[in-house]
C-alpha positions in Angstrom: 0.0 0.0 0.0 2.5 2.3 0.8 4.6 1.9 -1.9 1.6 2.2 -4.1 0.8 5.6 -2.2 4.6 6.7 -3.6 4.2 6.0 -7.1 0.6 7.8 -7.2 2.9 10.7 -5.0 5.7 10.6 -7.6 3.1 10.7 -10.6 1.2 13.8 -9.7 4.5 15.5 -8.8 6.0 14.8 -11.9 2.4 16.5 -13.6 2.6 19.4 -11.6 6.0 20.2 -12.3 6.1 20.0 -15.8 7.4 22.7 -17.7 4.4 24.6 -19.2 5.7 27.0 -22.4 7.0 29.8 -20.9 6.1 32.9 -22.6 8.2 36.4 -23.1 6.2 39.3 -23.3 7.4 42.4 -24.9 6.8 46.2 -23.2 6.4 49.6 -24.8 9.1 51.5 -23.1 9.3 50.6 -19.4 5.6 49.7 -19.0 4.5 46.6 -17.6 1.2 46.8 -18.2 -1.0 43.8 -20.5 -2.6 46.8 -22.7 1.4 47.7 -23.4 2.4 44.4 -24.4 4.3 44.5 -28.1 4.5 40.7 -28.7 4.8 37.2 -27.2 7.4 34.7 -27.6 6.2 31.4 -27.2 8.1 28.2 -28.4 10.1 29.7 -31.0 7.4 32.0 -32.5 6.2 35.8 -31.6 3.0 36.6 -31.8 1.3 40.0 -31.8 0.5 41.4 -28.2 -1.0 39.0 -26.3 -2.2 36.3 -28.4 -1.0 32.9 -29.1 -2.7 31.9 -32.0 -1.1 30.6 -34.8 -3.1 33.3 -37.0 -1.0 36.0 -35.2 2.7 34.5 -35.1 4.3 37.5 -37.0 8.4 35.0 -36.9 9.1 31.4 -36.3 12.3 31.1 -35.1 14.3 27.4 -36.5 18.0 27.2 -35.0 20.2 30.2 -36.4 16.9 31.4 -38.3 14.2 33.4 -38.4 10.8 32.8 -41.1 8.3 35.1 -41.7 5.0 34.4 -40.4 4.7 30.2 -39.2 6.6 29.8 -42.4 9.7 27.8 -42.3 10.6 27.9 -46.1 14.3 28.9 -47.0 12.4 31.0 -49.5 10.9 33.4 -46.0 14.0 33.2 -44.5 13.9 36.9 -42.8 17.5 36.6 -41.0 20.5 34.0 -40.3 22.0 34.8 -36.8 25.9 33.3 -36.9 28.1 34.5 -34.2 26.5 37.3 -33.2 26.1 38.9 -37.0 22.8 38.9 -38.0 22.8 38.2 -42.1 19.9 39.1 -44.3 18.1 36.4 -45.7 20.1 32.9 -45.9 23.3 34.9 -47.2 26.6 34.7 -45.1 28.0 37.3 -47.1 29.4 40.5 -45.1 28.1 43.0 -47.3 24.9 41.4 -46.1 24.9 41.9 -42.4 22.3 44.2 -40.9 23.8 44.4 -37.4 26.0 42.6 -34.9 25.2 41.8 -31.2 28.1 41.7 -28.9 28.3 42.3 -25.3 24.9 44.0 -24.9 24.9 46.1 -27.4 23.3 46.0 -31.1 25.6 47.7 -33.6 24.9 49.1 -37.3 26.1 46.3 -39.7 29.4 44.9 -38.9 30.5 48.3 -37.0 31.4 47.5 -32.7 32.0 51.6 -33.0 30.2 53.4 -29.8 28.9 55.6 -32.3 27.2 53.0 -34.5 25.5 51.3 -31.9 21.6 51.2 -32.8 20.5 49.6 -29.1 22.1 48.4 -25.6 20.3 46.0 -23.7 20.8 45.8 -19.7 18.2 44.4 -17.4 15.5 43.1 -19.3 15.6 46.7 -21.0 16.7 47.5 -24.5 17.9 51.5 -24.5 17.9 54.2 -27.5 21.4 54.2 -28.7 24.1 54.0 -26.3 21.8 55.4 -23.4 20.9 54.5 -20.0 18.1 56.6 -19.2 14.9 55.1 -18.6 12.9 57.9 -21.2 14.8 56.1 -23.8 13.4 52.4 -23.2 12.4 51.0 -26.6 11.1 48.0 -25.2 11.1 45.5 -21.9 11.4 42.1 -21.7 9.7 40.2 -18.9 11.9 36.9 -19.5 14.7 35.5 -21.3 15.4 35.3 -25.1 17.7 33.5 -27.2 19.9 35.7 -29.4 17.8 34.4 -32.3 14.4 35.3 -30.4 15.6 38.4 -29.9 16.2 39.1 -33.6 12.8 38.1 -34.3 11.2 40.7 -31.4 13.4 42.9 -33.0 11.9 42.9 -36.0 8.8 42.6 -34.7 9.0 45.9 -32.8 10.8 47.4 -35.8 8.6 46.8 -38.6 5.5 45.0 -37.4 4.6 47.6 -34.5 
């Protein structure tokens, strides 16, 4: 009976703590607020505000790659993210990179010049330019991204917003 009364123990523990998705939601500025919320990264695909219908997935993210829409066609291949460079497209050529991510910061095309950076990220928080002021907030994040996810909310918030 007992060891019966374990297994039954172990199973239910092993459902509750499951690992449901865990979603990212993206801020305007420094707000935290649901009305403010730019996108949701769920499984590999951001979706507008708050949604998670596949109706509303604006990039799938695949490995080093990010599709538009649910697409995952080479052919909607948006961007290739390879060592912090984030190419255009499937190219790997260097006349064909939009920006590079290093250390926190996003930088114009291949440029790591302070004055070409586009973005610095600190905190959950991606800043205007090189600033640190919290009027300059593009965007928050409430969780963790990969490099790749972050390209995609990028965009999102870029050209999608």
């Amino acid at each position: 009976m007992l060891k019966k009364l374990a297994v039954i123990l172990l199973l239910l523990i092993s459902v509750f703590t499951q690992a449901a998705p865990m979603d990212v939601k993206v801020y305007k500025g420094t707000s935290r607020y649901n009305s403010d919320v730019i996108c949701t990264v769920r499984d590999g695909k951001v979706y507008k505000k708050t949604s998670v219908y596949n109706s509303d997935v604006v990039c799938t993210v695949r490995k080093d790659q990010v599709f538009k829409g649910t697409s995952v066609y080479r052919s909607d291949v948006l961007y290739t993210v390879r060592d912090g460079k984030v190419y255009r497209g499937t190219s790997s050529y260097n006349s064909d990179i939009v920006m590079t991510i290093r250390d926190g910061k996003i930088y114009k095309g291949t440029s790591i010049y302070n004055s070409d950076v586009l973005a610095n990220i600190r905190d959950g928080k991606v800043y205007d330019g090189t600033s640190n002021y919290n009027s300059d907030v593009r965007f928050t994040l409430d969780g963790y991204l990969t490099i790749v996810e972050f390209v995609a909310v990028w965009h999102t918030v870029l050209y999608c917003y």
